[in-house]
N, C-alpha and C positions, 0 to 999 in steps of 0.2 A: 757139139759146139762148146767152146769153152771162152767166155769174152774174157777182157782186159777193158776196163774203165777206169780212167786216168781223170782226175780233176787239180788243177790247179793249187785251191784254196782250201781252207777246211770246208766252207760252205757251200762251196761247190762238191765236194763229194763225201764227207762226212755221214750227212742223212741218209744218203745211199746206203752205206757201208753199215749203218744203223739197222736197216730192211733187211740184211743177209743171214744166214744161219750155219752154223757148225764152222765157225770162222777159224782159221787156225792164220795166226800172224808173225810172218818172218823178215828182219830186216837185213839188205841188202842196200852197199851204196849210200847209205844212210838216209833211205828210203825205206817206209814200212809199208808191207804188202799183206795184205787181209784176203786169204784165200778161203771161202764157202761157196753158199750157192745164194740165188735167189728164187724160191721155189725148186723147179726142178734143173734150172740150168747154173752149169758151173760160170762162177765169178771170180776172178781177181781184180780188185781195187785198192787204189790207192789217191794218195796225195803226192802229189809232184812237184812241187814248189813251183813258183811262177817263172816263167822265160822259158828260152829253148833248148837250151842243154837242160836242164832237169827232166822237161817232159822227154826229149831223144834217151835220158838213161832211163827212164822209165817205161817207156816202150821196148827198149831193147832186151831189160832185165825181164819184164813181161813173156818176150817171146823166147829167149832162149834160157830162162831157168821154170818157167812155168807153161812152155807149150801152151799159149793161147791161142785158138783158131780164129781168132777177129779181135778189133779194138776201136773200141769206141770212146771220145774225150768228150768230157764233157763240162760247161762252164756258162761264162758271161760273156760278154761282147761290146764291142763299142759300134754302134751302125755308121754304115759308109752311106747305104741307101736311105737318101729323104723319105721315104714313101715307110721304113720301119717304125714302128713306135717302142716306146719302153715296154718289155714282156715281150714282143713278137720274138718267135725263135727261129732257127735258121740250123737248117740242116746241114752238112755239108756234100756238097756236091762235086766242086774242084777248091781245089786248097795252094797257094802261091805266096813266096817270103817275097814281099813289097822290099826290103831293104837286102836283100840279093841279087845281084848282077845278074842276066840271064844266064852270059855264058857260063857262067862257074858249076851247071847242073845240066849245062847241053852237050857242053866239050869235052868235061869231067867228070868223073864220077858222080853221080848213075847214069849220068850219059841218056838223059832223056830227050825225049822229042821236042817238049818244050816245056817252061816253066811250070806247068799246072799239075800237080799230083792230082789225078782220079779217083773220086771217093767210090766204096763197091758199091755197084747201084743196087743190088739185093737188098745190103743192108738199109741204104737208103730210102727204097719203094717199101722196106718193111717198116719202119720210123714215121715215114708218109702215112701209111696204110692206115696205121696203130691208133694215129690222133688226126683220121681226115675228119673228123666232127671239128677239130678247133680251126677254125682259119688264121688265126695267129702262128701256127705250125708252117711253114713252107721249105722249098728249096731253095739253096742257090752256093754263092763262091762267095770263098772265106779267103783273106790274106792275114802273113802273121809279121810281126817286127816287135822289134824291141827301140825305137827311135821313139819322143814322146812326137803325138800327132798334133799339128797347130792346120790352120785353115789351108794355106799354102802347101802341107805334105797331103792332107786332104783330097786336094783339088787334082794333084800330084796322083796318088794313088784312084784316083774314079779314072784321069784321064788315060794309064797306065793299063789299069786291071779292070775297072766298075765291079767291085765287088757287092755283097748285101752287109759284110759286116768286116770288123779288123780285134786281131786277139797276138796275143805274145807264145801262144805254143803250139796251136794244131795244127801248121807245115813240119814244122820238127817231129810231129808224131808222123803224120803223113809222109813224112821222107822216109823214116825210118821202115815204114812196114810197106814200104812201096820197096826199099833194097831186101824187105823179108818174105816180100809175096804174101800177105797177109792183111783179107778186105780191112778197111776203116772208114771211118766215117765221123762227127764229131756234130752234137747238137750243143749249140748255143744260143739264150736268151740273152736279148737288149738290156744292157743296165744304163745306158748312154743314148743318145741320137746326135742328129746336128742343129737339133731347135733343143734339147736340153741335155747338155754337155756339162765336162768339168769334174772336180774331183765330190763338189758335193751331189751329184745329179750320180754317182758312182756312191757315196756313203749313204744315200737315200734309196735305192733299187738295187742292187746289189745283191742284196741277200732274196729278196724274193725274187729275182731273174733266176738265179744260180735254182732255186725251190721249181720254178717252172721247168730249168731243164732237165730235173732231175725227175719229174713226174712225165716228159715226154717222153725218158728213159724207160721207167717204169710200165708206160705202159704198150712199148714192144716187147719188152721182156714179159709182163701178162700175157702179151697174143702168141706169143711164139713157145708157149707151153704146151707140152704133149696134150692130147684129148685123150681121157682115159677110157676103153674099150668098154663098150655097152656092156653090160654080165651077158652070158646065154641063156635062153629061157629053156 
């Protein structure tokens, strides 16, 4: 197994990239790609810059200059569902761009069944598994856009999709390795809700959302570490 973890901002994946060791760093795209490990599993990460074309060229440079066998994004979130608070994190389970036309992904290329890119449940039930002590951890469906959200696009988007949360890149990483056959998946914590919203309720939780997703990151990649064979007596 060799992941690709993608974060947005610096804060969303910098600390990560921090935890890794024997790091060798190569730019590409004018993208920097930090390839070590963590522990015993191979990593490449990076920072993607925010929207969807940066996270799709980073996904892509991912899988075909560094063969990665899964990819995982990881970030913040604005919640869709009333029922989220600030920190609760949200797995992803199905991933859909709210400001893309259905047919533009049914009729054309990739010529899907329907809107919703399918996160791999393995990776998913292992994410689950990893942090079933926290109940703030859960599943569910993510949509992405680049449109600013007002109450109206809101209401718009739950009556559409009913998503748990809404982010500006994880369809675009989701597209990309759904045309590369390559599981993903993407964990994001609440820096937002719809009882506390806006750009300050985003400069106050932010950085400790992004801190939550990256420990629910941490600790699948703990559980999914070899067990080292008993000695023989």
């Amino acid at each position: 197994m060799k992941i690709g973890i993608i974060g947005p901002c610096e804060m969303e994946i910098m600390p990560f990239i921090k935890k890794m060791s024997g790091v060798a760093i190569e730019d590409h795209a004018k993208l920097r790609f930090h390839a070590g490990k963590y522990l015993d599993t191979d990593i490449v990460a990076l920072l993607c810059g925010i929207c969807k074309v940066n996270a799709a060229t980073a996904a892509q440079i991912l899988i075909d200059r560094y063969d990665v066998t899964h990819i995982i994004a990881t970030g913040v979130a604005g919640a869709i569902d009333e029922s989220l608070k600030i920190f609760d994190t949200v797995v992803s389970t199905e991933i859909a761009y709210h400001d893309v036309a259905e047919g533009i992904l049914t009729r054309h290329h990739p010529w899907m069944e329907s809107v919703w890119f399918k996160a791999d449940k393995d990776l998913v039930d292992g994410i689950l598994g990893a942090n079933a002590r926290d109940a703030t951890v859960l599943a569910g469906k993510m949509v992405t856009g680049e449109a600013f959200i007002d109450q109206d696009g809101r209401e718009k988007i739950i009556e559409v999709f009913d998503p748990k949360c809404v982010d500006m890149e994880t369809t675009s990483i989701a597209h990309v390795c759904y045309a590369n056959s390559i599981p993903f998946t993407a964990i994001r914590s609440m820096s937002d809700t719809p009882h506390e919203s806006g750009s300050d309720a985003f400069k106050k939780y932010a950085e400790k959302a992004a801190e939550k997703s990256i420990n629910v990151l941490t600790k699948y990649l703990d559980a999914i570490q070899p067990v080292a064979a008993a000695p023989r007596p």
